[in-house]
VMD Tcl script that draws the C-alpha trace (Angstrom):
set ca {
  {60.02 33.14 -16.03}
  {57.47 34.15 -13.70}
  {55.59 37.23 -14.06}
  {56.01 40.53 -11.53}
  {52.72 41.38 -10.12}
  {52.39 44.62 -9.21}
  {50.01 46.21 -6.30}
  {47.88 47.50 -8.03}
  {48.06 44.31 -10.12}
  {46.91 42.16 -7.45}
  {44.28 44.33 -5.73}
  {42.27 44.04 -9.57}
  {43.03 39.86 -9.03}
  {41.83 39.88 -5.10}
  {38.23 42.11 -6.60}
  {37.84 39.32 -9.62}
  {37.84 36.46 -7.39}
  {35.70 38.22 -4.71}
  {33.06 39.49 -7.03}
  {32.87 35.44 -8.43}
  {32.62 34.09 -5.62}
  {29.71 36.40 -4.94}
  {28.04 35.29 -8.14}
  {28.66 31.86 -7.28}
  {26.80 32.27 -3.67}
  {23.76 33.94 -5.64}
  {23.89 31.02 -7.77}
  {22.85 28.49 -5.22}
  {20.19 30.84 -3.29}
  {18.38 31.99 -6.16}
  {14.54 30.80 -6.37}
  {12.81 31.25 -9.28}
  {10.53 34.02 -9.00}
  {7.16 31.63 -9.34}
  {8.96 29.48 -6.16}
  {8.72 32.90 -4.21}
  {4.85 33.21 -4.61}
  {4.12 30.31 -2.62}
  {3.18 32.10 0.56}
  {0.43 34.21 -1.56}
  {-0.47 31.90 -4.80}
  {0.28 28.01 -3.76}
  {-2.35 25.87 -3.93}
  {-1.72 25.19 -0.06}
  {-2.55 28.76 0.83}
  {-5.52 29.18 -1.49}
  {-7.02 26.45 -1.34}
  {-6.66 24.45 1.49}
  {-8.79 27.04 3.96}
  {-11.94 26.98 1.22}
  {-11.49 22.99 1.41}
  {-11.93 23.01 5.12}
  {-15.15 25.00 4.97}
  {-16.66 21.50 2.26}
  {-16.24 18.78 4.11}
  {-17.12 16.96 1.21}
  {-14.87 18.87 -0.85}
  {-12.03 17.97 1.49}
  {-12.38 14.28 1.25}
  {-12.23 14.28 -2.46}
  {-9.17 16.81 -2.59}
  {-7.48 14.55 0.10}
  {-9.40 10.81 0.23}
  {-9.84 11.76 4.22}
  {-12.42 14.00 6.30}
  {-10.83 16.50 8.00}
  {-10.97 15.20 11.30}
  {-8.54 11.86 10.04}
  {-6.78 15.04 8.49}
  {-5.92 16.30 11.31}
  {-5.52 13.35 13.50}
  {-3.08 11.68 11.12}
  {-0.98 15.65 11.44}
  {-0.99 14.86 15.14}
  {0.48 11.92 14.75}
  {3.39 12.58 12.57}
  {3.76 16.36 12.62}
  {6.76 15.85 15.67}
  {8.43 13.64 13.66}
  {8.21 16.11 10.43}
  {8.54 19.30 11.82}
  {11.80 21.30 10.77}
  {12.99 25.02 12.65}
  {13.11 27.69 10.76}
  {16.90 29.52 9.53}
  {17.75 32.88 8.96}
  {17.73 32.05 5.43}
  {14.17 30.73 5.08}
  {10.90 30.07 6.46}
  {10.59 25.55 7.23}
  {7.24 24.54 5.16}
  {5.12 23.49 7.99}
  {3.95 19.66 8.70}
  {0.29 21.00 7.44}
  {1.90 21.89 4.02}
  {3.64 18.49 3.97}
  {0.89 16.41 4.87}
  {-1.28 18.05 2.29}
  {1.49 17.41 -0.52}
  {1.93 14.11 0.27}
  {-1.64 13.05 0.64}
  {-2.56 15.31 -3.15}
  {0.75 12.59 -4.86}
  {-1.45 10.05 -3.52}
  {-4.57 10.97 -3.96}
  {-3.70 11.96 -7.42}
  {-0.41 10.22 -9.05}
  {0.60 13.19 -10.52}
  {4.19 13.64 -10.72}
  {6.25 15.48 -8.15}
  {6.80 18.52 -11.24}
  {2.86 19.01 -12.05}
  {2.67 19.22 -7.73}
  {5.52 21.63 -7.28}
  {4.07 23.83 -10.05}
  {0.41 24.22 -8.02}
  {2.03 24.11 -4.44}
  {4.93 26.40 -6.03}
  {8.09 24.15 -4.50}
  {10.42 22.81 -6.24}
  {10.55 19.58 -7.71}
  {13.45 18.02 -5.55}
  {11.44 19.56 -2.36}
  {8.10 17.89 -3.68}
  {10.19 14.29 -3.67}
  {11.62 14.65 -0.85}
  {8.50 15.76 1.31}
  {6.40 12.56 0.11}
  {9.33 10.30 1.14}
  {9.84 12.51 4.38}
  {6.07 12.11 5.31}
  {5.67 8.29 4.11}
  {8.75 7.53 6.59}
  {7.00 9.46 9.19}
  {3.59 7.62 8.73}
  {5.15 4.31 8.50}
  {6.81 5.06 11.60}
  {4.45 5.87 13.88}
  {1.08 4.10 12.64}
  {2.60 0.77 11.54}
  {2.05 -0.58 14.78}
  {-1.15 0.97 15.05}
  {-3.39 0.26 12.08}
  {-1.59 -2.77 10.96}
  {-0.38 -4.19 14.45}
  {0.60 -7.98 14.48}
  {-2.72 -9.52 15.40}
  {-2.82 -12.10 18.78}
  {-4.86 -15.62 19.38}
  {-7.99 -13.49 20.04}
  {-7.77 -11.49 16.76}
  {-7.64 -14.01 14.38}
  {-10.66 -15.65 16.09}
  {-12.76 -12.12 15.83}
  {-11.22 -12.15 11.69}
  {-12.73 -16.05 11.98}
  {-16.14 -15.31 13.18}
  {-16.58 -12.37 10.91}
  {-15.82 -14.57 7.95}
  {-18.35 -16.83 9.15}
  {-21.12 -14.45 10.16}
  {-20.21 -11.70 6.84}
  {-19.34 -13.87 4.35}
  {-20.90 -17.80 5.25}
  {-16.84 -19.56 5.07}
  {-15.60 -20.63 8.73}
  {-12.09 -21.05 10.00}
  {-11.18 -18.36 7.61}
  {-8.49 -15.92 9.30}
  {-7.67 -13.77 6.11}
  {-8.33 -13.83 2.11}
  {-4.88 -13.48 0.32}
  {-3.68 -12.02 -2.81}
  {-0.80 -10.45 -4.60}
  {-0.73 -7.73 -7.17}
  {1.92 -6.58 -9.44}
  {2.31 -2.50 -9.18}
  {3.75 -1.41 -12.45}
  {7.19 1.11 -11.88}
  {9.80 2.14 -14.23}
  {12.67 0.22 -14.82}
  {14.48 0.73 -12.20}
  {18.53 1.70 -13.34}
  {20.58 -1.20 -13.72}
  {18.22 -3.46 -12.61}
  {18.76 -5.93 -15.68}
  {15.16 -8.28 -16.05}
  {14.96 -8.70 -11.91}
  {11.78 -6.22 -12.11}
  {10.30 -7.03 -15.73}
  {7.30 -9.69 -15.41}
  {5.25 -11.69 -17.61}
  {3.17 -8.42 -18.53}
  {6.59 -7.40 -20.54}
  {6.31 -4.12 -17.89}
  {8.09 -3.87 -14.94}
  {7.23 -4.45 -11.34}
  {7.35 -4.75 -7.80}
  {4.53 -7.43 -5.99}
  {2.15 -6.45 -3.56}
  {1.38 -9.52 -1.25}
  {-1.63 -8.59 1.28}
  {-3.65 -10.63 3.83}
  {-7.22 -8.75 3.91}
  {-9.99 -9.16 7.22}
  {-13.87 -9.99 6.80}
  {-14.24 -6.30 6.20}
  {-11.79 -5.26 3.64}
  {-8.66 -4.22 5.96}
  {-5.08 -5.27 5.44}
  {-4.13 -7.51 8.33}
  {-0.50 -8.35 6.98}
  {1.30 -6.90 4.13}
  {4.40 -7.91 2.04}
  {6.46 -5.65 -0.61}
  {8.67 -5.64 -2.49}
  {9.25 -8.95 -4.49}
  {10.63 -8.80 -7.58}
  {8.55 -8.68 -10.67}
  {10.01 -11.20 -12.34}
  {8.96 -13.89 -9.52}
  {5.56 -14.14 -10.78}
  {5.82 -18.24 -11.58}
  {8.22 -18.73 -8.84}
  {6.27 -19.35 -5.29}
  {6.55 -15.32 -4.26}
  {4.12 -15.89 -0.71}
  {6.38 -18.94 -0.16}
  {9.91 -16.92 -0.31}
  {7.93 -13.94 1.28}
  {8.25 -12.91 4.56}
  {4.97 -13.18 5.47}
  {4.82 -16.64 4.18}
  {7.97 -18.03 6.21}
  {6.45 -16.35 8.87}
  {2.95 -18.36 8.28}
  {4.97 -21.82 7.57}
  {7.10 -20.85 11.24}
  {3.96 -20.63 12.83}
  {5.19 -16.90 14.17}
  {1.81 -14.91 13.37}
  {-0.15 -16.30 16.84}
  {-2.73 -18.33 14.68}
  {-4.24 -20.61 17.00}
  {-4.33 -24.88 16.55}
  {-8.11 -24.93 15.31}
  {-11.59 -25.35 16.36}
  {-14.49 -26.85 15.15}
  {-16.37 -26.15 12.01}
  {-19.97 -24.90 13.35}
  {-22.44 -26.61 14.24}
  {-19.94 -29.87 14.07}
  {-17.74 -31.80 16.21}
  {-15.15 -31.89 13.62}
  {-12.03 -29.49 14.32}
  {-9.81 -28.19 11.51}
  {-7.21 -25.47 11.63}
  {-7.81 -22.30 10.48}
  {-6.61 -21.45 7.32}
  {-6.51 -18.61 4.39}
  {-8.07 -18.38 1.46}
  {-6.79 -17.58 -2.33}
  {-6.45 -17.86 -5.67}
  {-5.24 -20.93 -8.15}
  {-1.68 -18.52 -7.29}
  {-1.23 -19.91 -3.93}
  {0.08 -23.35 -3.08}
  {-2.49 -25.41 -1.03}
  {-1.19 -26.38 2.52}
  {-3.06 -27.06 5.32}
  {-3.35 -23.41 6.21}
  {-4.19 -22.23 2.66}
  {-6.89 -23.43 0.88}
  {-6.87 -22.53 -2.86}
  {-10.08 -23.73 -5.06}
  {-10.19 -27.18 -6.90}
  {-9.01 -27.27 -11.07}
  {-11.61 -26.72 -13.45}
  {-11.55 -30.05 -14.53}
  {-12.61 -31.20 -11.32}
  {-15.52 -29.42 -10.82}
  {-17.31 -30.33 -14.26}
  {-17.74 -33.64 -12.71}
  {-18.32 -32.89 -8.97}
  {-20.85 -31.01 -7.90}
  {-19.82 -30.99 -4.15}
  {-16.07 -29.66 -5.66}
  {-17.99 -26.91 -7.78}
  {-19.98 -25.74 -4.48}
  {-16.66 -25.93 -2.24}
  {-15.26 -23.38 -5.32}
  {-18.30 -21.17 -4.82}
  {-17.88 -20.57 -1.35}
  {-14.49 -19.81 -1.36}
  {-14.70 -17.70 -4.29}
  {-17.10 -15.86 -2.26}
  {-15.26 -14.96 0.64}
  {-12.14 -14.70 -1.01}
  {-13.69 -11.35 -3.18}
  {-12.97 -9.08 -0.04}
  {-9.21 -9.32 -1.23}
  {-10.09 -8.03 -4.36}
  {-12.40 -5.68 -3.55}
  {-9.81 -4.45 -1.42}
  {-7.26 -3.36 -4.12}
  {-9.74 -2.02 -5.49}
  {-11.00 0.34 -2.92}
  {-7.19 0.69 -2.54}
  {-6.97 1.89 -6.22}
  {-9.67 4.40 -6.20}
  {-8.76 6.04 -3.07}
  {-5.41 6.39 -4.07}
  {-4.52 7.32 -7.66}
  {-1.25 6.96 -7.56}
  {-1.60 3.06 -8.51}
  {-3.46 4.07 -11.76}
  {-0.21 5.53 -13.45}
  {3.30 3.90 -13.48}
  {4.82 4.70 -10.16}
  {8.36 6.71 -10.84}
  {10.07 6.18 -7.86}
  {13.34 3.75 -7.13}
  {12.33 0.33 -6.05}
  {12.81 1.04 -2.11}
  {11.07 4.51 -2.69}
  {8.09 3.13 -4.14}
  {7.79 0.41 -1.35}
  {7.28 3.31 1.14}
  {5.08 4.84 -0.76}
  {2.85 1.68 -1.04}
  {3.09 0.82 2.43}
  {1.84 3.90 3.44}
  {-1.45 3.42 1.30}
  {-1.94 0.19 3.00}
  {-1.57 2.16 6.54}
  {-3.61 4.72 5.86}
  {-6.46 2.34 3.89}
  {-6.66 1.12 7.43}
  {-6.78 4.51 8.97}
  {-9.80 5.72 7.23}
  {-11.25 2.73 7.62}
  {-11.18 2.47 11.58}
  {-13.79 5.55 10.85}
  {-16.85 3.54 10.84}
  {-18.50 6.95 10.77}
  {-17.18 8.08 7.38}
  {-20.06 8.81 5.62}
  {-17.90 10.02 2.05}
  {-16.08 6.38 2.18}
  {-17.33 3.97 -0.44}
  {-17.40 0.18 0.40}
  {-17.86 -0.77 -3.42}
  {-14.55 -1.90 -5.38}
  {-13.33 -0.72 -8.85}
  {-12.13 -2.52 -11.62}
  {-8.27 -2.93 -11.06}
  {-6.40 -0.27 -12.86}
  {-3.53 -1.77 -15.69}
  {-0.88 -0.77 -13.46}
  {-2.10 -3.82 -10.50}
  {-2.26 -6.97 -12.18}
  {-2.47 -10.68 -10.74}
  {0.43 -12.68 -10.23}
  {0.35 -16.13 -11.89}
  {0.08 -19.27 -10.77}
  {2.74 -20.65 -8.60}
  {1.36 -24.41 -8.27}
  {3.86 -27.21 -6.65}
  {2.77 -30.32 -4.88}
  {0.95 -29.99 -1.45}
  {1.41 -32.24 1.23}
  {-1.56 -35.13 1.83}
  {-2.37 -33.25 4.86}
  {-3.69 -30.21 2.99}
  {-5.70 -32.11 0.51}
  {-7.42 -33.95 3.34}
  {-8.50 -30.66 5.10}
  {-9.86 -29.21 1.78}
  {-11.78 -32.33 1.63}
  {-13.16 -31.73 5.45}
  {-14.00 -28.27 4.40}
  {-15.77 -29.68 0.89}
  {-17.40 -31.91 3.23}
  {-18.78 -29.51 5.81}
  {-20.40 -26.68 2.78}
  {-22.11 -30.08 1.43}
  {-24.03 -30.66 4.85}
  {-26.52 -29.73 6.45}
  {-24.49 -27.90 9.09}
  {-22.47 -25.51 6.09}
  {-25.25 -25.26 3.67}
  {-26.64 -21.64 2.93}
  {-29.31 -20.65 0.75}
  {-28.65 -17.85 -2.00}
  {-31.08 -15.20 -1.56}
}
mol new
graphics top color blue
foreach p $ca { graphics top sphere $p radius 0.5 }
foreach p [lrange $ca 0 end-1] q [lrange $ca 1 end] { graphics top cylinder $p $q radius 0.2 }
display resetview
């Protein structure tokens, strides 16, 4: 049977559900009390105005002077900007760009941030992606632009004339940047450091700036050719990056191509030249100085992660972030490593490297048989830092 309601009855019914759904409204616009102090106590507000009066200050707080500060705002704050609402006040594309440059500059997680800049934690994440997108977007093209014929011959002579190694158009490398395991990921990200990854493949210039970067590889693809199945490396074998035929070595008639540099990692080709084995150079002394001089030049790569690693701290912890997040958030260190250093006037900027933090490690060796090709030009190049022509004298 169903039950009479009466007036009365259903005027009590109509208050219940109106005073619930009240409650239920409160429920999703209340801010905790701290969250409303942001305008008076956040970091942003207190301390960002006293930073700007220390320059020096200000480039340790952020890893930039305040002119890239606000050079970099000018260049993304259009494409971060939000209106305000009726409900709230839109955190302005300073406030972002300060948040997102302290998670960098720092690696502390997006709670210990949203406790001094007094936002919430979801608002923290979301304003680091938000701003990474926005920098990746409209500086990609600008501080890591796809060079032309002429700019890998300026990368060539400044090999030459900085570091004594010609024909050199880049020193490659790849790091391992330790995240957490990613959800359902299986073993695609754990590596051979039993932690789990995601690589880091970079092509570095003469004076320690990223010329091509690749991210994203699995961890687990250490041992497995990772610059060969790269983008950047079937880019490289396509002969799509501009690099011109060759020239000759100086001082010589003899023309080789131009080539990279790395590690015992990297396959040799005729565009990569990779050191001779050990064994080799205990009874060649031509082989050991060949080894010498690449070793050499090829330190800018390293010395590059590592100025990338102090700058930003957020590669000396594990990085939380999902797989795709975390490969915006690296890319955007490599675009703004470049950024600050297009400042040749930055007089806070450190050219000395850091030991590599536990959370970058090497990839291993990736070996396979080279063509005769690339044995021969390693030979020419052997050849030429034995002469007269390529020989330098340590000072």
């Amino acid at each position: 049977m169903f039950k009479h309601f009466t007036t009365s009855d259903l005027a009590m019914i109509a208050i219940a559900l109106d005073e619930e759904e009240e409650r239920n409204v409160q429920q999703r616009i209340w801010v905790h009390d701290i969250l409303l102090k942001r305008h008076i106590e956040g970091e942003f507000v207190t301390l960002y105005k006293q930073l700007s009066d220390h320059e020096e200050k200000f480039f340790k707080y952020f890893r930039m002077t305040k002119i890239q500060f606000n050079v970099l705002l000018s260049k993304i704050k259009n494409t971060i900007r939000k209106k305000n609402t009726c409900f709230r006040k839109a955190i302005s594309p300073r406030e972002k760009l300060a948040v997102c440059l302290r998670f960098l500059a720092t690696g502390d997680s997006f709670q210990t941030i949203s406790f001094s800049y007094r936002l919430g934690h979801s608002t923290v994440q979301s304003i680091v992606l938000e701003v990474c997108t926005a920098i990746i977007s409209n500086l990609k093209e600008e501080c890591i632009p796809m060079p032309k014929e002429d700019d890998w011959k300026t990368i060539s002579n400044e090999f030459w004339e900085i570091w004594n190694f010609p024909n050199c158009i880049g020193a490659l490398d790849g790091k391992h940047v330790v995240i957490e395991a990613p959800p359902n990921s299986g073993s695609l990200y754990f590596n051979y450091k039993k932690t789990f990854s995601i690589v880091l493949m970079a092509l570095v210039d003469a004076k320690y700036k990223f010329i091509a970067v690749d991210i994203g590889a699995y961890g687990k693809s250490s041992d497995g050719g990772i610059f060969s199945s790269s983008k950047m490396g079937k880019a490289f074998e396509k002969n799509k990056f501009n690099v011109p035929d060759g020239r000759a070595l100086p001082g010589t008639n003899e023309v080789l191509p131009y080539a990279m540099i790395g590690d015992e990692a990297f396959p040799l080709k005729s565009y990569i030249l990779r050191p001779y084995p050990g064994i080799q150079i205990h009874r060649d002394e031509t082989k050991k100085i060949f080894n010498e001089r690449l070793s050499r030049a090829r330190k800018v790569v390293e010395d590059a992660f590592g100025q990338l690693s102090q700058k930003f701290r957020v590669y000396q912890r594990r990085l939380k972030s999902l797989p795709e997040n975390a490969d915006k958030i690296i890319f955007t260190t490599c675009i703004l490593h470049n950024f600050i250093k297009s400042d040749n006037d930055n007089q806070f900027a450190s050219s000395m490297s850091e030991q590599l933090p536990r959370h970058i490690t090497n990839i291993s060796n990736q070996g396979g048989s080279a063509p005769q090709v690339a044995f021969e030009v390693r030979e020419k190049f052997k050849q030429f830092f034995n002469s007269p022509a390529g020989q330098i004298h340590w000072n």
